[in-house]
N, C-alpha and C positions, 0 to 999 in steps of 0.2 A: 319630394312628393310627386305621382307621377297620376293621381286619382283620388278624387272624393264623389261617393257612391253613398244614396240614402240607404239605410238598414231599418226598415219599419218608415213609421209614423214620425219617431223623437229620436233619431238618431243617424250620425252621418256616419261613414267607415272611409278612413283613408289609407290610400295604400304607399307606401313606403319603397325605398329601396333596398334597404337591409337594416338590420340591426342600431348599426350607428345613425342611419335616420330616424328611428322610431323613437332611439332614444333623444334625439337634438328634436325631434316635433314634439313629442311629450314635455321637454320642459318649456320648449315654445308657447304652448298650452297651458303652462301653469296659474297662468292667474285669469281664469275665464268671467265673461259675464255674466250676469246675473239669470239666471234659468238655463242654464249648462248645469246641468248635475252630476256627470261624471265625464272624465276622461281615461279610458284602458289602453296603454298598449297593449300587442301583441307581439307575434313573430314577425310580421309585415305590415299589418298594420295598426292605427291607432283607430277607437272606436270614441265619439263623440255622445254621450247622450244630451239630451235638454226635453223642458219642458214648455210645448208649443202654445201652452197660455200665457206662458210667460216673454217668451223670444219667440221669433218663426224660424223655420230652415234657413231661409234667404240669408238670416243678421246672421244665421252659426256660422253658414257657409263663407260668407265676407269675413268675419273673427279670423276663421281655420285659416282662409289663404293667407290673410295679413299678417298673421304670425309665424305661418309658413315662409313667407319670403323672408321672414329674419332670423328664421335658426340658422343656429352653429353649433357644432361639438361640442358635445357636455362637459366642461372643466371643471374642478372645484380646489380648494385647498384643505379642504375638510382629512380629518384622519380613516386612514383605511380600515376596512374591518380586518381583524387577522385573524385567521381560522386554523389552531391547529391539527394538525395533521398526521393520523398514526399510518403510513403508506403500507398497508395490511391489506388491499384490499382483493376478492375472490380473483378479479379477472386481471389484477396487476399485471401480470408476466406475459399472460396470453394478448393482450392491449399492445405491449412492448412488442413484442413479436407481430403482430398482425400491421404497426404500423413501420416494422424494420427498424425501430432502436433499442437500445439495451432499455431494463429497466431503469438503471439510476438515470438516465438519460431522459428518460420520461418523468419521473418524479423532478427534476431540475428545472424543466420548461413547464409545470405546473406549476411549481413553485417562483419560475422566477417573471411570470407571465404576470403584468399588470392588469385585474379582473376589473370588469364590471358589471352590475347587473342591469341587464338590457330591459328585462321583462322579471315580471314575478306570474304565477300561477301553477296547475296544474294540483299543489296542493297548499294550504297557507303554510305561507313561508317560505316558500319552494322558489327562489332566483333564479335566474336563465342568466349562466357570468358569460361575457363574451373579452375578446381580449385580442388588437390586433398584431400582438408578439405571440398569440399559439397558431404554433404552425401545424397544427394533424386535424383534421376532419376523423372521427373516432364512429365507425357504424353502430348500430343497436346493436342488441343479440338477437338474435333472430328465433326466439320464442323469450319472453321478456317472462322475469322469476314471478312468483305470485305473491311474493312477502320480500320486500328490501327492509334491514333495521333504518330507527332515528337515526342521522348522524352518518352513515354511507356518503362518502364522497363518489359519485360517476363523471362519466363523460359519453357525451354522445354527439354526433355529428360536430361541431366547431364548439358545442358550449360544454361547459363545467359546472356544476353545481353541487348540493347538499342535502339530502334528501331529511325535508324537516320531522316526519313522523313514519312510523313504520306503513309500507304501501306499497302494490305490485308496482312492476318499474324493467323497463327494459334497456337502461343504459349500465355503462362499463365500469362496474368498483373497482377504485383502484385506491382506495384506502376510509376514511372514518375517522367523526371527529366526536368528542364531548360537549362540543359547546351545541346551546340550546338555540335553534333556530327559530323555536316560533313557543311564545308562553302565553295563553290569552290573560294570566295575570299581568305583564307587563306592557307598560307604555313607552313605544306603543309595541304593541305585539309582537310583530317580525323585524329581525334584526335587521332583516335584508329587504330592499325596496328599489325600484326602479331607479339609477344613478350611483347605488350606493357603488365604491371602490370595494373590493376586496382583493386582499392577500393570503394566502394560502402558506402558513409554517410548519417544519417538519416536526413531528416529535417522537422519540423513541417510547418504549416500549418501560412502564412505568416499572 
């Protein structure tokens, strides 16, 4: 944690180092006070809110450091999600090629890459996986489609993810899955959530 900064009136924003911090402060943060109403992470940082008739800044801000000094890397024993995987995707080959390996070589270290999701947003459902066994930083496209289907698997800069509902999207398909990422009938909604493990498996061509 290298900053916490007020954001409005009821809300602190702290800034992170990467990834794996947001994720070890976020769970740090798990079990907040009473008038803390939300914790978000982000990309770098984590967003505090609360309500100042209830707590002041002062008590957030002592909360946030003190549980700041005792994060540590999110571990769990819990079972991974496993997402299968049809490696069909538009920009599969051109992905391989821009990062100089073959394709199956790229589907291998997608596959054999222990995920997890760092962040959710951008659309519900939608996990931000990070994972410190992929080794490629993967660029955008450089005019991003105007329609991605449900179920597109991308990759863009360090992260992988799922694209949970049809939506413009400027990262790199490189295959598509079936399973249902986000159903507001079910409990609870998104499969994927801040911490969760995912595994990404191969599947042919039904």
């Amino acid at each position: 944690m290298s900053e916490i900064r007020p954001f409005g009136d009821e809300a602190l924003l702290i800034e992170a180092d990467d990834d794996a911090a947001v994720l070890a402060l976020a769970h740090a943060l798990g079990q907040p006070p009473a008038g803390v109403v939300d914790v978000v992470p982000a990309a770098r940082t984590v967003l505090v809110a609360f309500d100042r008739t209830r707590i002041g800044p002062a008590a957030v801000r002592s909360w946030i450091a003190s549980a700041a000094a005792g994060a540590v890397a999110v571990t769990d024993d819990g079972e991974d999600v496993v997402i299968p995987v049809h490696y069909d995707g538009a920009d599969l080959a051109d992905t391989a090629a821009l990062l100089g390996v073959t394709v199956d070589r790229l589907i291998e270290d997608h596959m054999s890459a222990p995920w997890r999701v760092a962040l959710t947003g951008f659309a519900p459902g939608f996990g931000y996986l990070v994972s410190t066994d992929w080794p490629h930083r993967v660029p955008r496209l450089a005019v991003p489609r105007t329609r991605v289907p449900a179920g597109a698997d991308p990759l863009a800069d360090g992260h992988a993810g799922v694209y949970p509902r049809a939506t413009p999207g400027g990262w790199r398909l490189i295959g598509s899955t079936d399973l249902t990422l986000f159903d507001p009938d079910r409990t609870p909604p998104a499969l994927l959530a801040p911490g969760t493990r995912v595994r990404f498996e191969r599947r042919g061509p039904e």
